[in-house]
C-alpha positions as CSV (number, residue, x, y, z in Angstrom):
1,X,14.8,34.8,7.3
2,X,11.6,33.8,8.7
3,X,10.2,34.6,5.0
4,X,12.6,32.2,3.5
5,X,12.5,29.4,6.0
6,X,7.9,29.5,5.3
7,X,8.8,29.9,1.6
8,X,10.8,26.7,1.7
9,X,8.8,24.6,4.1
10,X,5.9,25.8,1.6
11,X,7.9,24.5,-1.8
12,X,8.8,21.3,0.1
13,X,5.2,20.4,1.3
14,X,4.2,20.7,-2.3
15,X,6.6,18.8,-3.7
16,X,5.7,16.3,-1.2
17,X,2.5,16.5,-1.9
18,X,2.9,16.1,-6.2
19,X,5.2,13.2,-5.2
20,X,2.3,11.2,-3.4
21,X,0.3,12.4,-6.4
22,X,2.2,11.4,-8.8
23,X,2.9,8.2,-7.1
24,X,-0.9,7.3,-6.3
25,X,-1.4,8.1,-9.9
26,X,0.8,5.7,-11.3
27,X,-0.6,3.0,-9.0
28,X,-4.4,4.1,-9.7
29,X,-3.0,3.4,-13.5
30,X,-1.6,0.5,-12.8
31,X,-4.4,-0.8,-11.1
32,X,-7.0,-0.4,-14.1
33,X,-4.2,-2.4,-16.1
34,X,-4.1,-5.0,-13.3
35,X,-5.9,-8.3,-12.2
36,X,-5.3,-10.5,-9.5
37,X,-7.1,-13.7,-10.6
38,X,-8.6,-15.4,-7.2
39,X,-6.1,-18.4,-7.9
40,X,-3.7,-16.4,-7.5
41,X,-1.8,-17.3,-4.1
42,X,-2.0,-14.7,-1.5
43,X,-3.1,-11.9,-3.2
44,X,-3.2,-9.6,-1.2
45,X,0.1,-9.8,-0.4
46,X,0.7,-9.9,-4.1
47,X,-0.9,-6.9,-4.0
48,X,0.6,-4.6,-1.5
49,X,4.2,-6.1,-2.9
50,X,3.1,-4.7,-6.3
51,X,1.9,-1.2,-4.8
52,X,5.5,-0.9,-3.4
53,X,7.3,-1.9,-6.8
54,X,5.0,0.8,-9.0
55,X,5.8,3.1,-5.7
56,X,9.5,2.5,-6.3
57,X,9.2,2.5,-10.1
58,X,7.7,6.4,-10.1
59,X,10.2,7.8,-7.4
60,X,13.1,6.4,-10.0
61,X,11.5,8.4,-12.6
62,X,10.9,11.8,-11.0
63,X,14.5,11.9,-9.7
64,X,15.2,11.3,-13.5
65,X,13.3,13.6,-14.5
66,X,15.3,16.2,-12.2
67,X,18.6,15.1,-13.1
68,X,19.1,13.0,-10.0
69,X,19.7,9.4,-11.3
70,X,18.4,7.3,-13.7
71,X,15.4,5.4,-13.1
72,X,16.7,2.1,-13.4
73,X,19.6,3.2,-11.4
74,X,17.5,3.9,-8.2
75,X,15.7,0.8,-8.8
76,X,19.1,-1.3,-8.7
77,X,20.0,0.5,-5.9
78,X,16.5,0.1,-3.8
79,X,17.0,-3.7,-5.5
80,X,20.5,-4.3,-3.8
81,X,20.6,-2.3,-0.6
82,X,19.8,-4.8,1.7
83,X,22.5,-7.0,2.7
84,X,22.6,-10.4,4.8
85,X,25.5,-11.3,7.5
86,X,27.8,-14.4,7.5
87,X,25.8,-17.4,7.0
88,X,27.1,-19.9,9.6
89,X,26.5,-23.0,7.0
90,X,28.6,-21.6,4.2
91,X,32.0,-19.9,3.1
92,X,31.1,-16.8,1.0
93,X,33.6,-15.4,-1.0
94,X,33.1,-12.9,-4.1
95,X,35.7,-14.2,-7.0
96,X,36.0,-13.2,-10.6
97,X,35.9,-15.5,-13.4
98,X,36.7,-14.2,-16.8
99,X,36.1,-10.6,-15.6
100,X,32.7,-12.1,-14.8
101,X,32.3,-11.2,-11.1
102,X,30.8,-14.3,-9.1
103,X,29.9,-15.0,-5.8
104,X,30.8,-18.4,-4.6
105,X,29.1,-20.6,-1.6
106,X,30.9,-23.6,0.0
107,X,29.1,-25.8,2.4
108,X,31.5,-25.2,5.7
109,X,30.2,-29.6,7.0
110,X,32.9,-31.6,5.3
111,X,32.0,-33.7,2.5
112,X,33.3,-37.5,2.2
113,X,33.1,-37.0,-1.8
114,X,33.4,-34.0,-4.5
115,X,30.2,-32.4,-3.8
116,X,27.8,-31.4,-6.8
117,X,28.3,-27.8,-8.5
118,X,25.2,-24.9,-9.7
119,X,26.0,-22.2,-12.0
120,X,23.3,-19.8,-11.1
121,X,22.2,-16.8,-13.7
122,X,19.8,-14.6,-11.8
123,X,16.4,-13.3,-13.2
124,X,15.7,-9.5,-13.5
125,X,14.1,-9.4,-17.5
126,X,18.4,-9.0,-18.4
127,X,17.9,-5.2,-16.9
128,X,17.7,-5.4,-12.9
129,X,19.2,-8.5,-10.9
130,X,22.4,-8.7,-8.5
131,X,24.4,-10.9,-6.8
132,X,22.6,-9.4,-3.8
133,X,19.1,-10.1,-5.3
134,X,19.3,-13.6,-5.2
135,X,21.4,-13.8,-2.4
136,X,18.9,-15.3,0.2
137,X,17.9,-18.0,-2.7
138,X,21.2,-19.1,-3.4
139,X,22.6,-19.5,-0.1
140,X,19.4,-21.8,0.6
141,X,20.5,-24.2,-2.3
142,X,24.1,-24.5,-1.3
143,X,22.7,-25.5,2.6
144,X,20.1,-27.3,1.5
145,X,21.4,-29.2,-1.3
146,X,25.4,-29.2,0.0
147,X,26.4,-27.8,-3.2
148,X,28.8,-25.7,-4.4
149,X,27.2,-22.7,-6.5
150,X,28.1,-19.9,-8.0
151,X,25.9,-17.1,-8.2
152,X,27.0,-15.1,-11.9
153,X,27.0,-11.0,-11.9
154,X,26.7,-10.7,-15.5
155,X,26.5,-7.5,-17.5
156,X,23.0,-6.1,-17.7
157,X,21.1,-3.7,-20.4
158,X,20.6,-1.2,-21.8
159,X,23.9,-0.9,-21.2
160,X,25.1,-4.2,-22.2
161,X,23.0,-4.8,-25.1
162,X,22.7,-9.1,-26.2
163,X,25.2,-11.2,-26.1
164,X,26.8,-9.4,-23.3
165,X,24.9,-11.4,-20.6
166,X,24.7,-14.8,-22.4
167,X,28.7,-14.4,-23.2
168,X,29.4,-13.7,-19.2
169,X,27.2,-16.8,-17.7
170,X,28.8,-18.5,-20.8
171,X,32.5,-17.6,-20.0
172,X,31.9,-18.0,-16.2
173,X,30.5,-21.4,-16.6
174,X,33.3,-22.5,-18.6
175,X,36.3,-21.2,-16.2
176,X,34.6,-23.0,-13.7
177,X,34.2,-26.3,-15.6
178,X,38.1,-26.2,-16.0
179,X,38.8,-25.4,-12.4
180,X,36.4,-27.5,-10.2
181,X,39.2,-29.5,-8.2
182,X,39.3,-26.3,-6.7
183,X,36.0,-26.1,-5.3
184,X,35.9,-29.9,-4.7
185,X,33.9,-30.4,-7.2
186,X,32.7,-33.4,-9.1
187,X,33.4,-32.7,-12.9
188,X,30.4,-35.2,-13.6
189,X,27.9,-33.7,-11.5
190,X,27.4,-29.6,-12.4
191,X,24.2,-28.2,-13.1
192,X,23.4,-24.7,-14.5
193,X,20.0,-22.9,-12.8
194,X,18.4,-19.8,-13.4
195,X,15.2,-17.9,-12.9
196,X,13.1,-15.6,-15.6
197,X,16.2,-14.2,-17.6
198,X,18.4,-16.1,-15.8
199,X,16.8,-18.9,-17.1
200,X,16.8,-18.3,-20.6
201,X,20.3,-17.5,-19.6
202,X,21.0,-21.2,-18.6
203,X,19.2,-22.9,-21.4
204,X,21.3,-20.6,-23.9
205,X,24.5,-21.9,-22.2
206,X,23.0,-25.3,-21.6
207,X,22.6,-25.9,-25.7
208,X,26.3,-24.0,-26.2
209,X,28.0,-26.5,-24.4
210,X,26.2,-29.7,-25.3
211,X,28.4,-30.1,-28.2
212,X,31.7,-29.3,-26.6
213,X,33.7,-32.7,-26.3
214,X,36.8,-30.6,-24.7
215,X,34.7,-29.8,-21.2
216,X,32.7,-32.2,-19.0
217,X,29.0,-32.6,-19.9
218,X,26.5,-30.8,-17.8
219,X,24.4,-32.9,-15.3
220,X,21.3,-31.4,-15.7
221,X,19.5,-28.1,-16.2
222,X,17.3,-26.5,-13.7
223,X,14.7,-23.7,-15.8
224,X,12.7,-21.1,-13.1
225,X,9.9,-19.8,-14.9
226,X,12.4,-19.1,-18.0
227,X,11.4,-16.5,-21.2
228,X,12.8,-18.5,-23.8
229,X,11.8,-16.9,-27.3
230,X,10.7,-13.5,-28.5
231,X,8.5,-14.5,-31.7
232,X,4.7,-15.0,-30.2
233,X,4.0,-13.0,-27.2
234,X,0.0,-13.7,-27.8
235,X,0.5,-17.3,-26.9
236,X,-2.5,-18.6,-24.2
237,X,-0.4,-17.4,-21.3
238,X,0.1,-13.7,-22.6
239,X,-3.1,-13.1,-23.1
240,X,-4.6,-14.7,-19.8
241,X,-2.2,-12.9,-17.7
242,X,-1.6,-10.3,-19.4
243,X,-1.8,-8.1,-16.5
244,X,-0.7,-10.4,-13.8
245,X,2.3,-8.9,-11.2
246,X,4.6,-9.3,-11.0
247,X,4.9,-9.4,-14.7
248,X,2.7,-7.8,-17.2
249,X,2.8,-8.8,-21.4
250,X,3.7,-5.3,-22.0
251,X,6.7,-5.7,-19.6
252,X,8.2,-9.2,-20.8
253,X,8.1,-7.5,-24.5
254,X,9.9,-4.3,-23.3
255,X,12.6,-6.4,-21.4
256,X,13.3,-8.5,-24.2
257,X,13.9,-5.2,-26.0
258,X,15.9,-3.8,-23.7
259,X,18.2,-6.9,-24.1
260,X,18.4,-7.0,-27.9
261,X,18.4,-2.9,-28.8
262,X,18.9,-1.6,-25.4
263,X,15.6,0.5,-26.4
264,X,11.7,-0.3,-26.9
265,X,11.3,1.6,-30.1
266,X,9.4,-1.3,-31.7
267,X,7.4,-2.4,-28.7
268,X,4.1,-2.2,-30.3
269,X,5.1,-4.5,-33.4
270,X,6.5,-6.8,-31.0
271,X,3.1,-6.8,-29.1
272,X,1.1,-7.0,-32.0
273,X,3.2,-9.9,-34.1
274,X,4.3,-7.7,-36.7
275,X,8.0,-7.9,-36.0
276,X,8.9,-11.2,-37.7
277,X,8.1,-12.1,-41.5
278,X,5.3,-15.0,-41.3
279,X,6.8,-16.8,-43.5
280,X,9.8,-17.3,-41.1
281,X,7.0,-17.3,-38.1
282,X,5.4,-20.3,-40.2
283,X,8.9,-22.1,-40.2
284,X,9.0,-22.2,-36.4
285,X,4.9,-22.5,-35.9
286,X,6.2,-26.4,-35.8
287,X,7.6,-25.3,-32.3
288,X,6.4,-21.6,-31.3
289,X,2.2,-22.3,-31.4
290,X,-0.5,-22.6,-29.4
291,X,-1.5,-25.6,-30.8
292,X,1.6,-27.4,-29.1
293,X,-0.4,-25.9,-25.5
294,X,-2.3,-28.8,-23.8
295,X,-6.3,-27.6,-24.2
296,X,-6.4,-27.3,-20.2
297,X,-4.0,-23.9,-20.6
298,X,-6.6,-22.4,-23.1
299,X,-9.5,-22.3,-21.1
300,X,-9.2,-19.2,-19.1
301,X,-10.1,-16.8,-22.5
302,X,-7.9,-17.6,-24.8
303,X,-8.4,-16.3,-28.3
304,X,-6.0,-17.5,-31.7
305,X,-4.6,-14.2,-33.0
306,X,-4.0,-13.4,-36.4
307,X,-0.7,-13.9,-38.1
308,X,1.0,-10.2,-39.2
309,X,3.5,-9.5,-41.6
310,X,6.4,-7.0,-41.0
311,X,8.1,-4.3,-42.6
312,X,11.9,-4.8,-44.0
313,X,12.7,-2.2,-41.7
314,X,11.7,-3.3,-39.2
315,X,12.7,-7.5,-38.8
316,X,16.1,-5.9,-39.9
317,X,16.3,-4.3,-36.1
318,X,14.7,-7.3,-34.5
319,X,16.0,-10.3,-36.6
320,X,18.0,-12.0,-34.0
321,X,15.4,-12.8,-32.2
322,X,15.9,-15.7,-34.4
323,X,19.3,-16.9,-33.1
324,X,18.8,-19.7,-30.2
325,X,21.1,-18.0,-28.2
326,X,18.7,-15.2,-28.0
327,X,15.5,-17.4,-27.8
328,X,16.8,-21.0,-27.2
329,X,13.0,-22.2,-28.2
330,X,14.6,-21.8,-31.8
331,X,17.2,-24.1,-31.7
332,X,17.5,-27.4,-33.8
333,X,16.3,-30.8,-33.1
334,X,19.7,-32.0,-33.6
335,X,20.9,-29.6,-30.5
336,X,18.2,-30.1,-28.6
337,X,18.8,-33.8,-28.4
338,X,22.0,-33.2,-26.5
339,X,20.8,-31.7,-24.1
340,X,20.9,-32.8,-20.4
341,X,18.4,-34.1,-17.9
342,X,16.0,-31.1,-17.0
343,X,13.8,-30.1,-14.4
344,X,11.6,-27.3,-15.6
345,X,8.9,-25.3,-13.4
346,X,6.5,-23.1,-14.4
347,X,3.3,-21.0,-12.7
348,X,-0.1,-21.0,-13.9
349,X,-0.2,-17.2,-14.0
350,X,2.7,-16.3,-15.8
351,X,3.2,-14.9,-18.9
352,X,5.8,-17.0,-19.2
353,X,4.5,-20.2,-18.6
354,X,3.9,-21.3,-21.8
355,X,7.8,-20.6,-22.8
356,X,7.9,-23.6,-20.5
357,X,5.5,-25.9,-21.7
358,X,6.6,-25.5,-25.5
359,X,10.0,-26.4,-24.4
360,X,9.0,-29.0,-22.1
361,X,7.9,-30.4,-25.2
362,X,10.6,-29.9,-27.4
363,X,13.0,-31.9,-25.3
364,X,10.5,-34.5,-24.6
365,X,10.0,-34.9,-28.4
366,X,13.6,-35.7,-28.8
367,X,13.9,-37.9,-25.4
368,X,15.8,-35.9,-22.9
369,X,14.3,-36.7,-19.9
370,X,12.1,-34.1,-18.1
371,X,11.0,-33.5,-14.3
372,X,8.2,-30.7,-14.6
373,X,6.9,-28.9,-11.9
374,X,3.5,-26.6,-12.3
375,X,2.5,-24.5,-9.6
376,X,-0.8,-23.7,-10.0
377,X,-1.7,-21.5,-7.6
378,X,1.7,-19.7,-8.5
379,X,3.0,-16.1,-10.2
380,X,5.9,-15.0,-11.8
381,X,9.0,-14.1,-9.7
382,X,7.7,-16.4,-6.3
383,X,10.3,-18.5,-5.9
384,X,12.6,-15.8,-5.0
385,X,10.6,-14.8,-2.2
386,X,10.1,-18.2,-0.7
387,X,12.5,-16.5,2.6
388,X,11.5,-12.8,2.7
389,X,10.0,-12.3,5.9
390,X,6.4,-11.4,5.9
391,X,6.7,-10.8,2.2
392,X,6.6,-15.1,1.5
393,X,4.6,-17.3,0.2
394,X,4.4,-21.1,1.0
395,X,4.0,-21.6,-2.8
396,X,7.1,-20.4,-3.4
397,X,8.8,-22.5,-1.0
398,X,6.7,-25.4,-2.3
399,X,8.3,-25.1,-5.7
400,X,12.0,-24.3,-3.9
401,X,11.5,-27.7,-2.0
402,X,10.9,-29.3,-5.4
403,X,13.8,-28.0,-7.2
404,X,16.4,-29.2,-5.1
């Protein structure tokens, strides 16, 4: 017995140990890939908040690689397990709309008139993301703002390959248009939000209903940090942050892959430019360029890449990055036009940023008014952690305070 019992405390202290190993590994690798830039706000708490995600990252994939879980499954799980109490401000109740679940906040202070109404689509690159994620952020907007909103739980990949998600904040935003005297309401006054995917989520939903005469139009759009096209990821703000947390270039490609394929067989093309034809990459250069970046975004190293053809093969896998529900960058003036008021924010080291900006421009080229807020000091994913304990940052809560 005695035998046994030194045998095993001897196999667990070396598995212990390869963990740390293998987890100091990954974040020694991560590191070299890595860079802080020292406008960066807080970054060493930007820092230790990254060591923690690549520390959560590697556990996910040893217990996959023994047949445990998944890795994106533990990640979810680590994502969602913490869980806040009743909120004395609101009513919380947990509803579904169109086999979409949703989470619902009422203001409990009565209201002398219908109050206004947020469709929030959480961020999460269309793979991670809850109800419970965003939880903290959404229940500030409905105190803050006494609004009514409605946080969506759509359907994330791989599993739920494109349109899945688009089709649930779609279908969940349109039950709710037709049933807002429930929630006292105003019909005239909803606005759809979202953050990262979540907001390429509400822009795609945004331009579907601008056309529809048989549902009230929207009040306005409100775009976090949105990804909102899939044809240039060498555009000024992928290469100068290329390794920024929390999102690196590499990632934001391999998300957007995730969505369309529910794989990232043809990451490298994607990376490189060489998964769109240029002569259909030349047909949208009028709105996906770097020459529609103001010259203050190039400064920090920005280098014009060279245009790459693509194989038959290959576009035929990745096509729909073409259709504007996809990559609502794409869509048509005509559309576009339609639109409602928007207030767009964006961080000066994001990959994302410029996503932004070149559709900040697009709707102020066809006069929908614009409200644009630029943190500069900012990163991608920090409004969500405007409330998290000793894990905020006052920049986030800048930009929070400037949304609503």
């Amino acid at each position: 017995m005695a035998v046994v019992y030194t045998l095993l405390v001897l196999f667990l202290a070396v598995f212990v140990a390869g963990l740390i190993l293998l987890v100091m590994g990954a974040i020694n690798f991560d590191f070299s890939n890595s860079e802080i830039p020292p406008g960066v706000n807080q970054p060493v708490k930007l820092r230790i908040i990254h060591i923690i995600l690549i520390s959560r990252a590697v556990v996910g994939k040893i217990l996959e690689n023994i047949g445990i879980c998944s890795q994106v499954s533990f990640v979810r799980y680590m994502q969602g397990r913490k869980t806040l109490g009743v909120d004395p401000k609101l009513f919380i109740k947990d509803l579904w709309f169109e086999k979409v679940p949703v989470r619902i906040y009422q203001p409990k202070v009565p209201s002398a008139s219908q109050r206004r109404g947020v469709m929030f689509f959480h961020g999460g690159g269309w793979v991670f993301g809850s109800l419970e994620t965003h939880e903290k952020l959404c229940r500030s907007i409905a105190r803050e703002s006494e609004s009514v909103v409605v946080s969506v739980g759509y359907r994330l990949a791989p599993e739920h390959k494109y349109p899945a998600a688009y089709e649930d904040c779609l279908n969940a935003t349109i039950h709710f248009m037709k049933n807002v005297e429930h929630y006292g309401v105003d019909p005239a006054r909803i606005i759809i939000c979202g953050d990262s995917a979540g907001g390429n989520l509400a822009a795609a939903v945004s331009q579907t209903l601008a056309g529809r005469s048989d549902l009230p139009k929207l009040r306005a759009q409100i775009l976090i940090y949105p990804g909102l096209q899939a044809l240039d990821f060498n555009l000024p703000s992928y290469q100068q942050n290329r390794g920024v947390p929390l999102l690196f270039r590499e990632r934001a490609a391999f998300y957007m892959l995730q969505y369309l394929n529910g794989n990232a067989s043809n990451l490298e093309e994607v990376l490189e430019g060489s998964h769109i034809p240029i002569d259909i990459k030349l047909n949208y250069r009028k709105w996906v360029s770097p020459d529609n970046i103001p010259e203050k975004f190039k400064v920090r190293g920005y280098k014009p890449h060279v245009l790459l053809d693509c194989t038959t093969e290959v576009y035929e896998t990745m096509k729909r990055f073409c259709e504007p529900n996809l990559c609502p960058l794409l869509a048509e003036d005509a559309l576009i036009q339609q639109l409602p008021e928007t207030f767009m924010l964006t961080c000066e080291y994001d990959v994302l940023r410029d996503d932004g900006l070149l559709y900040k421009k697009r709707l102020e080229d066809n006069d929908v008014r614009v409200t644009w807020y630029h943190l500069e000091d900012g990163f991608h994913g920090i409004i969500n952690s405007f409330n998290n304990d000793w894990f905020s940052f006052s920049s986030g809560k800048r930009g929070l305070d400037n949304i609503m």
